[in-house]
C-alpha positions, 0 to 999 in steps of 0.5 A: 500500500502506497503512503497517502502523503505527498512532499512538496515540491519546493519543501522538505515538509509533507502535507498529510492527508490521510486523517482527513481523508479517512475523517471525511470518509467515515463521516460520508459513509456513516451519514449515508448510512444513516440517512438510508435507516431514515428513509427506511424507518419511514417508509420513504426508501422508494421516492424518486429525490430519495435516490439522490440523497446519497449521492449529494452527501457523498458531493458534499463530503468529497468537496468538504473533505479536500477544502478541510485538506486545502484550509488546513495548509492555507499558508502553503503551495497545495497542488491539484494533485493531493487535493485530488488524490485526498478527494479519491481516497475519501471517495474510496473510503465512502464506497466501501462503507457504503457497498458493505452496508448495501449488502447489510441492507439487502441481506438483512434489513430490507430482504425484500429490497430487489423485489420492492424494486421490481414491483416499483419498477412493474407499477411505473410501467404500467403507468405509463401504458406498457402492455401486459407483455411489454412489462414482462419482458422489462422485469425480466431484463430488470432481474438480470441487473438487480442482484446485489451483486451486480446492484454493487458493482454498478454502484462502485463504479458509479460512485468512483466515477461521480467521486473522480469528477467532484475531486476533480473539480474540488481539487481545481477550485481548491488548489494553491500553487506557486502562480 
């Protein structure tokens, strides 16, 4: 495993990222868990703004997480390159959280959750005027993609990707260089 610490260029001194990038990951990770027992507990799990909600706390904990890195080095020359290396390690941190509780939720909290789906996902085609047939053949190519298995690799990779982005953006609006 690599150290998480990066020297400076003109400097012998290190800025440390991994406390805080672990921080941040943790406080994502648990908020996201949180909010999902909260969603669960009242029943509103299957809303449509409730599907964002966890992907706009991982944003928000990313952009947080390399500004808390950025602040606490504001008198030094901070390159892209550790602010986005600390917003990927707080977004590694966040996933792996977040896949571990998934598999947690849908083993033992809500062991229905793939079939909730699929019954969303037959009611929301039949509103729209699908035929009987129509909507046999989408639950049938929908059960294929809906094991948790699967449901968690699509997951992490979405989420390194949307994580790669905010750092990325995160890093650029953050970053102090000697210019």
């Amino acid at each position: 495993m690599t150290e998480i610490t990066d020297k400076m260029p003109t400097s012998k001194q290190t800025i440390e990222i991994k406390d805080a990038a672990i921080k941040f990951g943790l406080i994502g990770g648990l908020a996201g868990i949180l909010i999902s027992l909260i969603l669960f507990f009242s029943n509103l799990q299957y809303e449509t703004w409730a599907k964002w909600l966890q992907s706009l706390i991982m944003l928000i904990t990313i952009f947080l997480g390399v500004k808390s890195i950025a602040d606490a080095h504001k008198n030094r020359i901070i390159p892209f390159g550790i602010l986005f290396k600390s917003g990927m390690f707080i977004t590694v941190s966040i996933t792996l959280i977040s896949v571990v509780y998934f598999f947690v939720y849908a083993n033992f909290i809500e062991t229905d959750f793939v079939n909730n789906l699929l019954d969303l996902s037959r009611k929301q085609m039949a509103e729209r005027g699908l035929s009987e047939e129509q909507i046999e053949q989408g639950i049938e190519l929908s059960k294929k993609f809906m094991s948790p298995g699967i449901m968690a690799v699509i997951s992490t990779f979405s989420s390194l990707i949307i994580g790669a982005i905010v750092s990325l953006i995160s890093a650029a609006v953050l970053k102090k260089d000697s210019n």
